[in-house]
GUMAR-463593 format. One line per field, with one value per atom (N, C-alpha, C): atom name; x, y, z; residue in one letter. Coordinates in steps of 0.05 Angstrom, whole numbers, plus 5000, padded with zeros to 4 digits. Each point is the difference from the previous one (the first is absolute). Layout:
N
atom: (CA | ...)
xx: (X | ...)
yy: (Y | ...)
zz: (Z | ...)
rest: (a | ...)
This chain:
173
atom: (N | CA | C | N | CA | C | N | CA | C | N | CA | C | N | CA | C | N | CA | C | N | CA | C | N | CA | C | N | CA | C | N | CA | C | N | CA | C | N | CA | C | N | CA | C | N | CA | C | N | CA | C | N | CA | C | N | CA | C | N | CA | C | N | CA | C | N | CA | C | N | CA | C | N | CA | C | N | CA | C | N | CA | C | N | CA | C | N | CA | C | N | CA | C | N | CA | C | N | CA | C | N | CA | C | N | CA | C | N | CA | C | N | CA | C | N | CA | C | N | CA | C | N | CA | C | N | CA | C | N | CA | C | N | CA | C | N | CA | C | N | CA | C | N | CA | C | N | CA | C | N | CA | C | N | CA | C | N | CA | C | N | CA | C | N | CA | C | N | CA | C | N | CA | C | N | CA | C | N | CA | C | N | CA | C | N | CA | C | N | CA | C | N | CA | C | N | CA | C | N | CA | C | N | CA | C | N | CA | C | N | CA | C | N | CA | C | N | CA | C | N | CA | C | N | CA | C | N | CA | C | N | CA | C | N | CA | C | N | CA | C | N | CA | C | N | CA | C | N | CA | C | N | CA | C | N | CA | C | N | CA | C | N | CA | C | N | CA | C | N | CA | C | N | CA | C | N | CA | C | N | CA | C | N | CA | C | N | CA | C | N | CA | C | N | CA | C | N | CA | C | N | CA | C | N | CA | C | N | CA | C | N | CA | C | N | CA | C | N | CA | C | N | CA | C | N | CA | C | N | CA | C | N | CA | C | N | CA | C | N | CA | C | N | CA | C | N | CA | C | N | CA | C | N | CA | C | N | CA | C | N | CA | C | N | CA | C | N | CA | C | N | CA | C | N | CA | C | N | CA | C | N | CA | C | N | CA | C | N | CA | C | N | CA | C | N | CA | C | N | CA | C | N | CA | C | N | CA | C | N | CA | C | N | CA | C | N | CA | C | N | CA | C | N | CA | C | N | CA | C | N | CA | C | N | CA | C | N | CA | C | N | CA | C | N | CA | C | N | CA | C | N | CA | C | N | CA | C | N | CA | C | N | CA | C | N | CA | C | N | CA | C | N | CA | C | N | CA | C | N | CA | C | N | CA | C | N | CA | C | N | CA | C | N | CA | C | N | CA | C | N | CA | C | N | CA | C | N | CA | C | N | CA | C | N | CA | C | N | CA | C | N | CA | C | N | CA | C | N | CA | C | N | CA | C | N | CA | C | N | CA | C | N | CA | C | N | CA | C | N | CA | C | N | CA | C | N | CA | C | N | CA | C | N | CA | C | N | CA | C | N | CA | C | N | CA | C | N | CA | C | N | CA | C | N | CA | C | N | CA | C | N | CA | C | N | CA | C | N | CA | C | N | CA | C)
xx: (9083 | 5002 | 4996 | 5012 | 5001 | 4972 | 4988 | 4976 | 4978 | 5006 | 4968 | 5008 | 5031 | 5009 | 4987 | 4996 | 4986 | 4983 | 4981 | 4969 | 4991 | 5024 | 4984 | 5005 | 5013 | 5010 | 4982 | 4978 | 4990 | 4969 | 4975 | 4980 | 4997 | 4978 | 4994 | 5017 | 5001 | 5013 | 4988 | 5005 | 4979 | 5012 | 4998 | 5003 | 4993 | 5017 | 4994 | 4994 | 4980 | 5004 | 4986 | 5005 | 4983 | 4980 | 4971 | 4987 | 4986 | 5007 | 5005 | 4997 | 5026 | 5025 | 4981 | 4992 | 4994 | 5012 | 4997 | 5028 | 4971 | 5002 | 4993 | 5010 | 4990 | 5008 | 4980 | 5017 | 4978 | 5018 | 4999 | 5008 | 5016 | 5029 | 5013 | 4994 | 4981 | 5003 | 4978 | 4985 | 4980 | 5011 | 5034 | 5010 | 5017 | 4997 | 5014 | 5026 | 5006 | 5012 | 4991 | 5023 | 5004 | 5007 | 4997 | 5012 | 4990 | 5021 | 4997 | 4975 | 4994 | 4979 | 5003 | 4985 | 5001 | 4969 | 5004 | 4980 | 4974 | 4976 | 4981 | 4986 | 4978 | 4980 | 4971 | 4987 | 4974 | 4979 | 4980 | 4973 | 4979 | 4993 | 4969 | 4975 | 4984 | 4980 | 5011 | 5018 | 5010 | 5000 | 5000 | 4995 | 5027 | 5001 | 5030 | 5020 | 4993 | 5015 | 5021 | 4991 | 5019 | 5005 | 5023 | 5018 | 4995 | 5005 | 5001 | 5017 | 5013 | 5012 | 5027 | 5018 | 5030 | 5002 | 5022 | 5009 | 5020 | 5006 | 5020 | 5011 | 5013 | 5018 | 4960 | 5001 | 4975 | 4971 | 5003 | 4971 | 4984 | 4973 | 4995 | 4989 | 5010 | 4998 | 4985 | 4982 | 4983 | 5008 | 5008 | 5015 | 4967 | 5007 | 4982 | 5029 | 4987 | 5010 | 4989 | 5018 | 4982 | 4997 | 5015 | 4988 | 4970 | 5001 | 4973 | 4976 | 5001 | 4981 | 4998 | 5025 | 4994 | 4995 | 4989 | 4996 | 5006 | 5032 | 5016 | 5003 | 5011 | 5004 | 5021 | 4991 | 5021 | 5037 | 5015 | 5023 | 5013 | 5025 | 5009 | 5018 | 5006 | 5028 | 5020 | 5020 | 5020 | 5032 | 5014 | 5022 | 4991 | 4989 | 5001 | 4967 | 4993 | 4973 | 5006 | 4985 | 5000 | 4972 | 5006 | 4974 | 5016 | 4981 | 4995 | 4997 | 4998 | 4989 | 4987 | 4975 | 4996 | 4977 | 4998 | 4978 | 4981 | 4982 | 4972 | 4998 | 4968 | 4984 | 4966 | 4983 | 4981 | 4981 | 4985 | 4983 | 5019 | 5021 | 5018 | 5017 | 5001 | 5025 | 5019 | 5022 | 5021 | 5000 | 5001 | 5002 | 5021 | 5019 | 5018 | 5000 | 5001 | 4983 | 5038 | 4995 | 5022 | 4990 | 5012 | 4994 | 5015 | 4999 | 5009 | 5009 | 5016 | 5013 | 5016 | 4997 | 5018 | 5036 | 5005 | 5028 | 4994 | 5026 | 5008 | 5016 | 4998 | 5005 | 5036 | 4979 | 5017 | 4990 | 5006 | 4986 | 5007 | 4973 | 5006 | 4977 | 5018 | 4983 | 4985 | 4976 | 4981 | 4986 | 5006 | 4990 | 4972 | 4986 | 4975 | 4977 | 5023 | 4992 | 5002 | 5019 | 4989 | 4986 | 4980 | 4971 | 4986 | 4985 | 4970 | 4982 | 4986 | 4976 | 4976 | 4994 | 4980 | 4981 | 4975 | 4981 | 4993 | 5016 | 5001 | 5033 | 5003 | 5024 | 5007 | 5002 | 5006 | 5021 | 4988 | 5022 | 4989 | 5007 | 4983 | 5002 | 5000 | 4994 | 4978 | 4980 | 4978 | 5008 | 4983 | 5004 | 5001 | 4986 | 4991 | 5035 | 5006 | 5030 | 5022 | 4999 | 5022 | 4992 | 5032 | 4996 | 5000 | 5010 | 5017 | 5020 | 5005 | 5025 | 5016 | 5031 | 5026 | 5018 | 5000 | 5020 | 5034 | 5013 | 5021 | 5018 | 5035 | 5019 | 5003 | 4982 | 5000 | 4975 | 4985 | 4970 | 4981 | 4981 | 4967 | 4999 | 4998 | 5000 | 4969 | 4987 | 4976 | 4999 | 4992 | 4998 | 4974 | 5011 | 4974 | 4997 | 4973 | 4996 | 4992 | 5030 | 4986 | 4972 | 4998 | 4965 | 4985 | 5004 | 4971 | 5002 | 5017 | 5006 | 4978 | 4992 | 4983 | 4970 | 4983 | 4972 | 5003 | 4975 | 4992 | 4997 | 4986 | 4994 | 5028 | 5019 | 5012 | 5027 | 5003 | 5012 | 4995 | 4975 | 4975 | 5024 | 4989 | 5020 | 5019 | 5021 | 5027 | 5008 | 4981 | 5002 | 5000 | 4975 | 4995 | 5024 | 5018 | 5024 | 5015 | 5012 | 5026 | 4979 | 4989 | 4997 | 5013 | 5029 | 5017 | 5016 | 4984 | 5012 | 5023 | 5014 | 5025 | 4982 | 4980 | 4991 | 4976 | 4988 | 4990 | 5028 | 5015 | 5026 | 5000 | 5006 | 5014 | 4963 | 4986 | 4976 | 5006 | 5009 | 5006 | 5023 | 5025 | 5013 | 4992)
yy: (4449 | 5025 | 4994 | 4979 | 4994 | 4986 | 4994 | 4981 | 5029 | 5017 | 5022 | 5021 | 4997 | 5014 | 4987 | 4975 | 4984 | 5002 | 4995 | 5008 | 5030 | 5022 | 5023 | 4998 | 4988 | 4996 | 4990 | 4984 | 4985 | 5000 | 5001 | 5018 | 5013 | 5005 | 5020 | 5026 | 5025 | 5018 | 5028 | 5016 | 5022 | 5027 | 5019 | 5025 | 5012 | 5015 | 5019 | 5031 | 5013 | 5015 | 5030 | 5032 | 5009 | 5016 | 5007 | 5017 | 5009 | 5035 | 5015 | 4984 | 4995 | 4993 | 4964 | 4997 | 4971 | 4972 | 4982 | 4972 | 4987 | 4997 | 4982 | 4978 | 4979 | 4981 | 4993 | 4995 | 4986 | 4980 | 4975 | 4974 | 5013 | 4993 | 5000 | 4991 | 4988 | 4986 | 5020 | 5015 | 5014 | 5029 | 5001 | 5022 | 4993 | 5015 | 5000 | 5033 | 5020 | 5013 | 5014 | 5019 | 5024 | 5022 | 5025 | 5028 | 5022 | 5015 | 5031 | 5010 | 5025 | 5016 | 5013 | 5001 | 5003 | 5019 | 5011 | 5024 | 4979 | 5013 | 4974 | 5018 | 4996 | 5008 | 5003 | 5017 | 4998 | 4998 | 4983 | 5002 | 5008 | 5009 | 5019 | 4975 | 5011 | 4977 | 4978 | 4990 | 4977 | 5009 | 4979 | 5007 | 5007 | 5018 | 5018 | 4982 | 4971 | 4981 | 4994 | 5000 | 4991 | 5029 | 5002 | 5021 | 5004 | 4980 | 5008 | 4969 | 5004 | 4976 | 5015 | 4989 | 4994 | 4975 | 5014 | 4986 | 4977 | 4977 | 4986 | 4984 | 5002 | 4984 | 5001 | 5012 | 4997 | 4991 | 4996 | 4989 | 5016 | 5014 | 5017 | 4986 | 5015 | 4984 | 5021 | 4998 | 5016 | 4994 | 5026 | 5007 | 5001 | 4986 | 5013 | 5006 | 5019 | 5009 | 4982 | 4987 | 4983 | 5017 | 5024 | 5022 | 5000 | 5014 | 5013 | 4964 | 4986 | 4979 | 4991 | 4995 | 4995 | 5021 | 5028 | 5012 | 5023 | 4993 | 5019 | 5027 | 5017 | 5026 | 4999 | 5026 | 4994 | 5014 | 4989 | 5017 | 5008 | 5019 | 5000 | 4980 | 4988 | 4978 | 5011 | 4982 | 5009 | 4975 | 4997 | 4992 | 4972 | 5001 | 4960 | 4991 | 5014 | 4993 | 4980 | 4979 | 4979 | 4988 | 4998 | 4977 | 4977 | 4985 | 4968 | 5000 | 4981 | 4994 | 4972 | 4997 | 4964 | 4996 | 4966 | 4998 | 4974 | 5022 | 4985 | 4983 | 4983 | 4989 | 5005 | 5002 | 5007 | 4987 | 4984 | 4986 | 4990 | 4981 | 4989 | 5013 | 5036 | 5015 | 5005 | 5008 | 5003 | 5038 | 5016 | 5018 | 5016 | 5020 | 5008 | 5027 | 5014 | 5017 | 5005 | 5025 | 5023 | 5004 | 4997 | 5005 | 5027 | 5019 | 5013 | 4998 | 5003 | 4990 | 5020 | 5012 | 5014 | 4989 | 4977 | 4991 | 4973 | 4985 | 4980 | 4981 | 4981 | 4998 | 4970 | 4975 | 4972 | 4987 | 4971 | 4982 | 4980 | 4991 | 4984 | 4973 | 4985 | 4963 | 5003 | 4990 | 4995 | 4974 | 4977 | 4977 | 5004 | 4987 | 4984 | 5011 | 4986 | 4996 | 5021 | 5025 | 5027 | 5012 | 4998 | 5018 | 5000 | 5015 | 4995 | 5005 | 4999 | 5019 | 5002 | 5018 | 5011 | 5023 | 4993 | 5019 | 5023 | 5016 | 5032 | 5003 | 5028 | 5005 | 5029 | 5019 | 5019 | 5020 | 4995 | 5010 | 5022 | 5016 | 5022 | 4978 | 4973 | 4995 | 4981 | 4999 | 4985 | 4972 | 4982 | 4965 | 4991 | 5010 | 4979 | 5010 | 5013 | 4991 | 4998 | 4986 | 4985 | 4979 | 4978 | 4972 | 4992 | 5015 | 4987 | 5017 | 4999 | 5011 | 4975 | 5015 | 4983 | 5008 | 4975 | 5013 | 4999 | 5021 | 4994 | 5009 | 4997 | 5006 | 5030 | 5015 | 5037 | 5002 | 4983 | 5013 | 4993 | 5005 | 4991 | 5012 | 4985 | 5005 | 4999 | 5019 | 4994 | 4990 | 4978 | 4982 | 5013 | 5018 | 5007 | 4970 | 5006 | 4982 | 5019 | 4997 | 5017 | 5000 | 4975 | 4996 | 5014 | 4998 | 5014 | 5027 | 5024 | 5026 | 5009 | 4993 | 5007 | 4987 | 5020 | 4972 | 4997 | 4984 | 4996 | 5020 | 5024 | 5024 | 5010 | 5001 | 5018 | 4988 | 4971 | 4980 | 5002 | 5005 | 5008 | 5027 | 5016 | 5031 | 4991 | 4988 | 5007 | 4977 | 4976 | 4996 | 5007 | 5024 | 5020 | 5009 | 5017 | 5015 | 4988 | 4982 | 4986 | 4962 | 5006 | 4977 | 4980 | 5011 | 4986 | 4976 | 4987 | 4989 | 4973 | 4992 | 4984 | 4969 | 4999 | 4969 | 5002 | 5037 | 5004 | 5001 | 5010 | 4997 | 4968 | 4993 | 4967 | 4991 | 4999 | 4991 | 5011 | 5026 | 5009 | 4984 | 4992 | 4989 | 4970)
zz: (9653 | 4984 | 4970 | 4987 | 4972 | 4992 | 5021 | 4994 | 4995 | 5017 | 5002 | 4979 | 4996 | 4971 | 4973 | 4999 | 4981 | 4992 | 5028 | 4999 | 4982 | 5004 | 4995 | 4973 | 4989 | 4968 | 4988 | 5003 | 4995 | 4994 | 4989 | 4995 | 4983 | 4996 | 4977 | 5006 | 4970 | 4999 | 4999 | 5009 | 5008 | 4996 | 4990 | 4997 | 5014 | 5013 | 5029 | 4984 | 5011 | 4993 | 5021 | 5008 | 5015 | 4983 | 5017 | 4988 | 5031 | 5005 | 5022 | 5032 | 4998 | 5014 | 5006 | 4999 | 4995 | 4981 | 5012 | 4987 | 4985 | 4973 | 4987 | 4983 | 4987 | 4991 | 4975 | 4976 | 4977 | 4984 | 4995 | 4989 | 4984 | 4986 | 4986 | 4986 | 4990 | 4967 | 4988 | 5009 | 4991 | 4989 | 5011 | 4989 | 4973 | 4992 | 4961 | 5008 | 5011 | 4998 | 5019 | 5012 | 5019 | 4984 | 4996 | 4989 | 5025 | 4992 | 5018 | 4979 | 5012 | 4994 | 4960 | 4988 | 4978 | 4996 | 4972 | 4991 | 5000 | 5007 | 5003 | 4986 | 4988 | 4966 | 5019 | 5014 | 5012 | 4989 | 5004 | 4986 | 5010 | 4983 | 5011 | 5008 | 5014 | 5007 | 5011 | 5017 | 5017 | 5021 | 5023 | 5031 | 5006 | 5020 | 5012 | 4996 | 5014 | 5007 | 4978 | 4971 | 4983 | 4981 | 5008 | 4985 | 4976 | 4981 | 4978 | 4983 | 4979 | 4994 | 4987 | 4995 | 4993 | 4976 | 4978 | 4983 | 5004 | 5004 | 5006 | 4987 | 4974 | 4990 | 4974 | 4991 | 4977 | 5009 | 5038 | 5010 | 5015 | 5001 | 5017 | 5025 | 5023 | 5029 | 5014 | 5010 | 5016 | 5028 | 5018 | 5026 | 5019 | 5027 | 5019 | 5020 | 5012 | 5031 | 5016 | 5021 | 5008 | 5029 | 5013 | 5016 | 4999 | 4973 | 5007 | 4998 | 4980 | 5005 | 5026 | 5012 | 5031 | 5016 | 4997 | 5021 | 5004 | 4992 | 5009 | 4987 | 5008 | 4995 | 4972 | 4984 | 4983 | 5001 | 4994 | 5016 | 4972 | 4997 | 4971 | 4996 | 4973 | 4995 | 5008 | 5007 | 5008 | 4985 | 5017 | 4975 | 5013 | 5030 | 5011 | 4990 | 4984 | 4978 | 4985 | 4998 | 4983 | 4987 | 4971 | 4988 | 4998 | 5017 | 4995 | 4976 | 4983 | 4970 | 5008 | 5007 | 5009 | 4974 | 4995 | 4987 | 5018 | 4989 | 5014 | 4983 | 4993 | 4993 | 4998 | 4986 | 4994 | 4984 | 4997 | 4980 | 4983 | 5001 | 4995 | 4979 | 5007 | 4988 | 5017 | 4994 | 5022 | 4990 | 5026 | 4997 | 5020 | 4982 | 5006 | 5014 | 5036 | 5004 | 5016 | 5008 | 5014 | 5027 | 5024 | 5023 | 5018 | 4999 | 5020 | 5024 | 5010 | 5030 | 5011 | 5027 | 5012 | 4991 | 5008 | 4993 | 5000 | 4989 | 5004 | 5025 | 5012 | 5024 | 4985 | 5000 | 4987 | 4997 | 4994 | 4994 | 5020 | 5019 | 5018 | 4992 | 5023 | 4986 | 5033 | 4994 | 5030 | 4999 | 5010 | 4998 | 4997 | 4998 | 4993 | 5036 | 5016 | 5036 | 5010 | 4986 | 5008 | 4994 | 4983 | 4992 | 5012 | 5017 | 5018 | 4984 | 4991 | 4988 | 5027 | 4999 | 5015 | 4999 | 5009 | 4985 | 5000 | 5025 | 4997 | 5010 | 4987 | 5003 | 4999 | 5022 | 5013 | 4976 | 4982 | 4974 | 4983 | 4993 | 4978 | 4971 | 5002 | 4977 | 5001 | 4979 | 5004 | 5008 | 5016 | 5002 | 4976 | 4978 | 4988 | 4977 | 5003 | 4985 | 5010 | 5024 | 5020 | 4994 | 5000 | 5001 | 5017 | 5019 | 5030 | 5008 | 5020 | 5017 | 5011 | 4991 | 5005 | 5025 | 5021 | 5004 | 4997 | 5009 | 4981 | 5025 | 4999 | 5020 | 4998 | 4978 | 4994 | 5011 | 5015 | 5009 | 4978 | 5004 | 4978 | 4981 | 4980 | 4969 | 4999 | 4979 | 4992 | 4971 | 4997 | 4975 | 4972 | 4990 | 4977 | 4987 | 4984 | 4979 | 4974 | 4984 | 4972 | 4991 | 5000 | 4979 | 5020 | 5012 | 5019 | 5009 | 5001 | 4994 | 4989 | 4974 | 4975 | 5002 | 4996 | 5000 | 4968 | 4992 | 4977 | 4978 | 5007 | 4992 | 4993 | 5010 | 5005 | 4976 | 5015 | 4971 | 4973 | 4992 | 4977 | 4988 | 5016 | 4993 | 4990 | 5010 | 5004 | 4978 | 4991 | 4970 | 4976 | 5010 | 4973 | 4999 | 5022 | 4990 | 4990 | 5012 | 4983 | 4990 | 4969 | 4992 | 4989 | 4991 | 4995 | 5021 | 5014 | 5017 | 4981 | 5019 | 4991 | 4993 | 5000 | 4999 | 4974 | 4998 | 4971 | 4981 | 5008 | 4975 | 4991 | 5028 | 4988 | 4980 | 5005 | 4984 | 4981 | 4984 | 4974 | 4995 | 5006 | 4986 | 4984)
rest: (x | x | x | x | x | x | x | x | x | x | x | x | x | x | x | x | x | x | x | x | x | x | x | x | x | x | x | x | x | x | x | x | x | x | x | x | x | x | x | x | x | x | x | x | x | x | x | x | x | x | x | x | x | x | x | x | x | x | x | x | x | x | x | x | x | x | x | x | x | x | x | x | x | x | x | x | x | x | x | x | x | x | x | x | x | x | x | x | x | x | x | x | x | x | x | x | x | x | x | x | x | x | x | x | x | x | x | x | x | x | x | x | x | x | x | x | x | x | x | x | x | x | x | x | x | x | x | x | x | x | x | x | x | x | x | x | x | x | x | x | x | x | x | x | x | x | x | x | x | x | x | x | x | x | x | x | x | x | x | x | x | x | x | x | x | x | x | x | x | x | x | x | x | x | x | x | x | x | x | x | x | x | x | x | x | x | x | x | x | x | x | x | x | x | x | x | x | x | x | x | x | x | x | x | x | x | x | x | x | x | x | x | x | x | x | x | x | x | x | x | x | x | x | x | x | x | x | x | x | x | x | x | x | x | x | x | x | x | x | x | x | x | x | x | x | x | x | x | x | x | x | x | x | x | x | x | x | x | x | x | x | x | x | x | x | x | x | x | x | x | x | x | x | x | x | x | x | x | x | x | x | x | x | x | x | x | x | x | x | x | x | x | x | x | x | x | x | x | x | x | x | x | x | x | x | x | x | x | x | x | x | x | x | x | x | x | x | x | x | x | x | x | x | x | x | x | x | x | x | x | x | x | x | x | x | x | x | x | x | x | x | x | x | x | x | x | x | x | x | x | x | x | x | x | x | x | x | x | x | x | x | x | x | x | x | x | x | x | x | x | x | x | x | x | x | x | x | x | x | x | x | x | x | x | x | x | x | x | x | x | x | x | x | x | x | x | x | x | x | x | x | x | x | x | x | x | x | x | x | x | x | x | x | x | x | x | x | x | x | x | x | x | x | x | x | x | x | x | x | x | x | x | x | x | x | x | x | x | x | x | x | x | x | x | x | x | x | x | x | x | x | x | x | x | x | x | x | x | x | x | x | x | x | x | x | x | x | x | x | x | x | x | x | x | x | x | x | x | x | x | x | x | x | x | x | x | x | x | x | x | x | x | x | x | x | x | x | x | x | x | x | x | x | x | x | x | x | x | x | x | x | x | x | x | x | x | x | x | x)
């Protein structure tokens, strides 16, 4: 018992999270903050997918739903609504983007030897932004990969909005 208690301790760390009624997972270190739902600022001319952007502590952060980018229907916020705050990477800027999520689930560790990756996957979310599926003693986790959510294009955009990224600041100081 204490030995397979170990094992689950042990592994990388993963943020559970649902988007309609589905278990996902995205790396803990790629997250910077969780908040409930907040007034979001919409922009004209952006794809459905990204809401709009939010002020956060003097930085502007541009929100996607990740519903509608994956597919899904759009539903209204509700109080188990949550933005991720994760930061990407981009042509060696770090950029600070808001994720939409039905709720928050925990933070679970999934070794290394539980990831499958495999090349189709019976999921309303595209392959190409799954890392892998875990499995876990709660059933199969689907493993996002932040960077890959976003194409190139779309990274482009979402620079223009918030150019103040945290790695153009530090070059000003």
């Amino acid at each position: 018992m204490e030995n397979s208690r170990r094992r689950t301790l042990t592994g990388s760390r993963y943020l559970n999270f649902t988007l309609e009624n589905e278990s996902y997972c995205m790396e803990i270190l790629t997250v910077k903050e969780l908040m409930g739902m907040t007034d979001i600022t919409p922009l004209p001319q952006t794809p459905d997918f990204i809401r709009g952007v939010i002020n956060l502590r003097g930085q502007i952060i541009p929100i996607i739903d990740l519903r509608i980018k994956f597919g899904m229907p759009f539903i209204a916020y509700s109080k188990r609504t949550t933005i991720i705050v994760v930061e990407a990477e981009f042509d060696g800027d770090r950029l600070l983007m808001g994720l939409v999520v039905d709720s928050i689930q925990e933070v679970i560790a999934i070794p290394e030897e539980k990831i499958n990756s495999i090349p189709y996957i019976n999921s309303r979310v595209k392959a190409e932004y799954i890392r892998g599926v875990a499995e876990t003693p709660e059933g199969l986790k689907i493993l996002l990969d932040v960077m890959k959510i976003l194409n190139d294009e779309e990274f482009v955009s979402l620079r223009a909005m918030a150019p103040a990224t945290a790695t153009e600041q530090e070059k000003g100081e």
